[in-house]
C-alpha positions as CSV (number, residue, x, y, z in Angstrom):
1,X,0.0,0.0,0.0
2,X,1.3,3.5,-1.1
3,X,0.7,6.7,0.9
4,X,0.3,10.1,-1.1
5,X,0.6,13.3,0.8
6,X,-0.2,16.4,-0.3
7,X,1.3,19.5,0.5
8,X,-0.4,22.2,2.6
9,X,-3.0,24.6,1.2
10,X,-2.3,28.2,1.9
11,X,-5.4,29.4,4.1
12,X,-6.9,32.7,2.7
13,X,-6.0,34.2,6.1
14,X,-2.7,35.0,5.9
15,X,-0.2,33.2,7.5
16,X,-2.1,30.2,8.6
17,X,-2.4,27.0,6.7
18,X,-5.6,24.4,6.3
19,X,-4.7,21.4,7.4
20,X,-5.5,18.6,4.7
21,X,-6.0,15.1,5.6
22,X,-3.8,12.5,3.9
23,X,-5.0,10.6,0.9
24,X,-4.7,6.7,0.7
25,X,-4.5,5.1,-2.4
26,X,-4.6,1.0,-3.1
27,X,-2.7,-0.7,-5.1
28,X,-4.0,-2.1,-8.4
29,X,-2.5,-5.7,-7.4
30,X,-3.6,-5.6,-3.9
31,X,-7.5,-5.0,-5.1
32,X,-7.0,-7.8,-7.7
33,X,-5.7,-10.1,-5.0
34,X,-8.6,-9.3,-2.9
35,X,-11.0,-10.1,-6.1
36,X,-9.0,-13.1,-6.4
37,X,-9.9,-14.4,-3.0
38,X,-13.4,-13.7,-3.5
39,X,-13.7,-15.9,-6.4
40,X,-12.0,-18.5,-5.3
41,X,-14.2,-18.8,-2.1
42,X,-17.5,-18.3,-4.3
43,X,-16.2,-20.7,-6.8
44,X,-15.5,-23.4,-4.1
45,X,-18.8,-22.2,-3.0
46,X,-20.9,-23.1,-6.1
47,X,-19.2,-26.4,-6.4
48,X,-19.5,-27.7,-3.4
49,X,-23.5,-26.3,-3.2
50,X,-23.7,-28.3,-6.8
51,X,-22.4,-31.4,-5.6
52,X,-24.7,-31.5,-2.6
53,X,-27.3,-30.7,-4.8
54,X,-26.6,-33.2,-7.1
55,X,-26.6,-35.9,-4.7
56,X,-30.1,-35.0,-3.8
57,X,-31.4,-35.5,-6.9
58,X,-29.3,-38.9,-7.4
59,X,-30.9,-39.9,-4.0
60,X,-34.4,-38.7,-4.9
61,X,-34.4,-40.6,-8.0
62,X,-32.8,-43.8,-7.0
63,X,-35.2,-43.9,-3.4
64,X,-38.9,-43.0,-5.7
65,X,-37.4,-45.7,-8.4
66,X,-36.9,-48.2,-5.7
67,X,-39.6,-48.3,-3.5
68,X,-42.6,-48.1,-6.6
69,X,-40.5,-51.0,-8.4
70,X,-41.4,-52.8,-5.2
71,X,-45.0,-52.6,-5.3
72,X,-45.1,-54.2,-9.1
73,X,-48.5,-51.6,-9.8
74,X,-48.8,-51.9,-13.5
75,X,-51.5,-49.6,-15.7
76,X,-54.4,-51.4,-17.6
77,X,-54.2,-52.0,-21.1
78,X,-55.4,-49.5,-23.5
79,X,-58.4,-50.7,-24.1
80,X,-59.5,-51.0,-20.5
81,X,-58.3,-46.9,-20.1
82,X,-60.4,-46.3,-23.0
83,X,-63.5,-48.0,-21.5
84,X,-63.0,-46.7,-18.5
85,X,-62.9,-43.1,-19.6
86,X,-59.2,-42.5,-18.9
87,X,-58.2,-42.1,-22.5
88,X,-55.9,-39.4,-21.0
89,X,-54.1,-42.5,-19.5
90,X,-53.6,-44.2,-22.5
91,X,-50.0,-43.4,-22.9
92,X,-49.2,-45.4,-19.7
93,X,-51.2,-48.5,-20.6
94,X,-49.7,-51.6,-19.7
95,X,-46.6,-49.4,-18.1
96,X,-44.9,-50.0,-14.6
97,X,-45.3,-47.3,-12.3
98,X,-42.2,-46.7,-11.2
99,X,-41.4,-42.8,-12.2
100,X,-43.0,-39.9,-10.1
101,X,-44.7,-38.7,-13.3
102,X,-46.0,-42.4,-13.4
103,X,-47.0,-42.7,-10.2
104,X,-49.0,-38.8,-10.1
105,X,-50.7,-40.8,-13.1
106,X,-52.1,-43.8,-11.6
107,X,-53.1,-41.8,-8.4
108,X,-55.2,-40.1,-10.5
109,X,-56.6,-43.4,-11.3
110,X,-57.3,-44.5,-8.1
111,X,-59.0,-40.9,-7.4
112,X,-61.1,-41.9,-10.3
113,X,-62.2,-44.9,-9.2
114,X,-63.0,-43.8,-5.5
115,X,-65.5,-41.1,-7.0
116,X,-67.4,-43.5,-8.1
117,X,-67.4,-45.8,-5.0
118,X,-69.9,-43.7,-2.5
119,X,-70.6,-40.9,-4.9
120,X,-67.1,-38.6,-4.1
121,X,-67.8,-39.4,-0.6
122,X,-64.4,-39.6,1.1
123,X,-63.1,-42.0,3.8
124,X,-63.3,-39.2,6.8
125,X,-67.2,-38.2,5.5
126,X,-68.4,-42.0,5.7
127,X,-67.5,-42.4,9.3
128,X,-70.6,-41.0,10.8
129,X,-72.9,-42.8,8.5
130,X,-71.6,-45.5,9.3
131,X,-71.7,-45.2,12.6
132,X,-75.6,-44.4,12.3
133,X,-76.2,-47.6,10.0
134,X,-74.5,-49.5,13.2
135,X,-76.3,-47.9,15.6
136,X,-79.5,-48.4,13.6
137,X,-79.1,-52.1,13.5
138,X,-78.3,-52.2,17.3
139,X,-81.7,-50.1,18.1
140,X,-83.7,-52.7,15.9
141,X,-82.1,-55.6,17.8
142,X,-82.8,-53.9,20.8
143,X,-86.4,-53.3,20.0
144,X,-87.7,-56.8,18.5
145,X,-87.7,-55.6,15.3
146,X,-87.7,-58.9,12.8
147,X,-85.3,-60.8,11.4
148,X,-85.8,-59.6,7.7
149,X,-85.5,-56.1,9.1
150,X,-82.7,-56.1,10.8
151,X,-81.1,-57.8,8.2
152,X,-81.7,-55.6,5.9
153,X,-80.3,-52.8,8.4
154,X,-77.3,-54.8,8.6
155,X,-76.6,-54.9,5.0
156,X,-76.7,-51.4,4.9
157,X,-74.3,-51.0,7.6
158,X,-71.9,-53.7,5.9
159,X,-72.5,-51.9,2.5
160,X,-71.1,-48.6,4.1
161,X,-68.6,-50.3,5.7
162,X,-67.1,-51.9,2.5
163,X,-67.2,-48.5,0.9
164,X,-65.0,-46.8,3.6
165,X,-62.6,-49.6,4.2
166,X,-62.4,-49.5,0.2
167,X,-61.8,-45.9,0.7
168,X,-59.2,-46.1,3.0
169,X,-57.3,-48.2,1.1
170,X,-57.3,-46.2,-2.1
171,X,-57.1,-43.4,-0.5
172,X,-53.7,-44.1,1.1
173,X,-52.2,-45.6,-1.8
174,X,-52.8,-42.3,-3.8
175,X,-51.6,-40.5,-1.1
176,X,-48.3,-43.0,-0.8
177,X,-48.0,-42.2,-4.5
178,X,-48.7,-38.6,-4.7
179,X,-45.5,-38.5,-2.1
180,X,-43.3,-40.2,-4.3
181,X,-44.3,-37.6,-7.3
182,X,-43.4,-35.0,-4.6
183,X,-40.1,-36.2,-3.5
184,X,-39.7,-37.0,-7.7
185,X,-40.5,-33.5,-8.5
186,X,-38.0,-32.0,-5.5
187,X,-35.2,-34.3,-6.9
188,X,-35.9,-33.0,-10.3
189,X,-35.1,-29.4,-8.8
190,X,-32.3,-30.3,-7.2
191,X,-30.9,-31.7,-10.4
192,X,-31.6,-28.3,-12.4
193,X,-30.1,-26.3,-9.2
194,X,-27.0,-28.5,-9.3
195,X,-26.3,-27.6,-13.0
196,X,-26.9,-24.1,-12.2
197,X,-24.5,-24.0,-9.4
198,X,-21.7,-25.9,-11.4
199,X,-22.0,-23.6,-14.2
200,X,-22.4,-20.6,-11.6
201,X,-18.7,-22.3,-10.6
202,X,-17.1,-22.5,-14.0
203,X,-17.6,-18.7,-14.7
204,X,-16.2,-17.7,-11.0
205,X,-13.3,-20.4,-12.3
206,X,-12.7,-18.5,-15.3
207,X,-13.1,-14.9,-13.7
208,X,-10.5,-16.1,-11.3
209,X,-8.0,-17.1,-14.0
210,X,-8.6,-13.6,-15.7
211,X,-7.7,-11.6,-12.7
212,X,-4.7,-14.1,-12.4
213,X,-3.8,-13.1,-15.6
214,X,-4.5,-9.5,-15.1
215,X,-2.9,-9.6,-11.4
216,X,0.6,-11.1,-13.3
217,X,0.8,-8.8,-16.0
218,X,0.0,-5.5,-13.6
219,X,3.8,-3.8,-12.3
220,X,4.3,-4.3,-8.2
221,X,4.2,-0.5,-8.4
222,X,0.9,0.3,-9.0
């Protein structure tokens, strides 16, 4: 670092002088140094963020691939898709799920089917009736009501029963699958973020070899 100081201004009063503060002045190399640092650090930075993020996604994919290969679920053909009024599904027919794009694809199947099962009733809204169709039968037992009646009561109750055990079932599996989508989709991110960071890396790399450059070629006076 260089030190430039100036020499005293004459004060309009005479005989006294304004005292001027001294000025400092960097170095050209010193401030490229400096830069130099800062890239390297960045750089290291970038790459180390992109390699983190890239085992994410490696992780991500490898863990949804894995545990849908496991459960062997396989679309219908086309045919039954088409029947079924799924023709939107028809590109999967026959597939294996085992992709998070495949497996956001067949939960919509399953969501399709369990419309149908209690008229879009859900698991969590068929608890109270069933609850009633039970208590119902219990009341007619309790009452002498006959045997035809409270077996008819009971098949009701059995009926609604089905549905929400049915329910539950399909409504966990398209929830188990909608997770793998998610994690699929947050691993797909992670993959894009990781190429961002390594090429966020490679221009630091090659900013930090130009101020080398420029840091050589600049005199250790300036």
């Amino acid at each position: 670092m260089s030190t430039v100081l100036e020499q005293p201004k004459v004060s309009p009063v005479v005989g006294t002088t304004a005292p001027v503060a001294p000025v400092v002045a960097l170095k050209r190399r010193t401030i490229d140094s400096v830069l130099i640092g800062f890239g390297v650090v960045a750089m290291a930075a970038f790459a180390v963020a992109g390699g983190l993020l890239m085992w994410g996604h490696n992780f991500s994919s490898d863990y949804v691939n894995r545990e849908l290969s496991s459960q062997n679920i396989s679309f219908p053909s086309a045919d039954a898709l088409v029947k079924g009024e799924r023709a939107d599904l028809v590109k999967f027919a026959d597939q294996k799920v085992n992709t998070g794009k495949e497996a956001e694809a067949y939960a919509s199947f399953i969501n399709g089917h369990l419309a149908a099962i209690a008229d879009g009733a859900t698991y969590a809204d068929l608890g109270k009736p069933e609850s009633a169709a039970k208590a119902d039968v219990a009341a007619a037992v309790k009452a002498g009501k006959t045997t035809e009646e409270v077996a008819a009561l009971q098949a009701k109750a059995d009926t609604i029963t089905g549905q929400r055990n049915t329910m539950f079932k399909g409504e966990t599996l398209r929830g188990l699958l909608l997770s793998a989508y998610a994690w699929s989709t947050v691993g797909t991110i992670a993959g894009y973020a990781a190429f961002g960071a390594f090429g966020a890396a490679a221009v630091m790399l090659v900013l930090v070899g130009l101020g080398l450059i420029h840091h050589r070629r600049t005199p250790r006076t300036t």
